[in-house]
N, C-alpha and C positions, 0 to 999 in steps of 0.2 A: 270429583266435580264440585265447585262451587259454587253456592247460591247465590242470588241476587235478590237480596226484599226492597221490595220497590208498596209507594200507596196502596195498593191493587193486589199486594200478595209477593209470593215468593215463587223464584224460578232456578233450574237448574242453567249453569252455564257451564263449556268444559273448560278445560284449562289455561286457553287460550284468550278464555271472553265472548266466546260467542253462545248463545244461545239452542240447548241440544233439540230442541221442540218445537219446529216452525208454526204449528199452531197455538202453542201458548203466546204468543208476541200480539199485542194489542196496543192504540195508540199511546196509552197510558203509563204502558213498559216504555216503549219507544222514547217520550219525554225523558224516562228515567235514565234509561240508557244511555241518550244523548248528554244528560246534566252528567253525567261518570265521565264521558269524553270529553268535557270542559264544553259544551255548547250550551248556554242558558236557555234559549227558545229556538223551537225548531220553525220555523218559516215557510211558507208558502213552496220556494224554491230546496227546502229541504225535503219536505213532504213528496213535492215530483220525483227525485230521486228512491225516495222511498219506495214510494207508490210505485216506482214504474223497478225497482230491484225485487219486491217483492210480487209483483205482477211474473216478471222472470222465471223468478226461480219455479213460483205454483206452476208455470206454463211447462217449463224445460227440465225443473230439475238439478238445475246450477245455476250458478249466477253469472251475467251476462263478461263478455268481455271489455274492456274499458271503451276502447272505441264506439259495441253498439251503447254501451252505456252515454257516453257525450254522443252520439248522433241520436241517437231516440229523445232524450231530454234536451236537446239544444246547446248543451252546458261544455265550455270547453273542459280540458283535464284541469285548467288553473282554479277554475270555476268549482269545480269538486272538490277540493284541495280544499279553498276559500269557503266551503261550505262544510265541510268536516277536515278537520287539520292531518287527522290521522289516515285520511286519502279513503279509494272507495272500496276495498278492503277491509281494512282494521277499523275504520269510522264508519264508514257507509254501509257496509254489512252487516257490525253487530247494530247497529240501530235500528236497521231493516228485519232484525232475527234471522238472519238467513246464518247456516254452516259456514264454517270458515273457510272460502275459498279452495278450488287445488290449483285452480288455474288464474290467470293474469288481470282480475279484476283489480 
């Protein structure tokens, strides 16, 4: 597994990129995270995503499917895309620290 040292410290991520420790992820990482994705500043409209992928997974245990992901945030799929390039999977999840998907987020 690979580390990720970000201001804040260092983290384990697996081999994939995602983050193995849902509670190590803090907004701090997250910043971090998103600048390795090519995102300079995370946004108001990026934070809802966030905030509502990682409300998800603590609630269910996985992370949501894309659908309720654009109906709960309002945001269409182009809109997720447009907000992390690498879509709401490989962008939107490791940002969020959530496991790497098994299913169609």
């Amino acid at each position: 597994m690979p580390d990720f040292t970000y201001p804040g410290g260092t983290v384990a991520l697996d081999d994939k990129g995602y983050l193995t420790d849902f509670d190590a992820w803090n907004r701090e990482l997250a910043a971090a995270l998103a600048a390795a994705e090519g995102i300079a500043a995370l946004t108001a409209d990026h934070w809802r995503v966030i905030d509502y992928l990682r409300g998800y997974q603590a609630e269910h245990g996985s992370a949501p499917m894309i659908r309720v992901l654009c109906r709960e945030t309002a945001f269409s799929l182009q809109k997720i895309y447009d907000l992390f390039e690498n879509g709401p999977a490989r962008g939107a999840c490791r940002v969020a620290g959530l496991p790497r998907p098994d299913s169609c987020v």
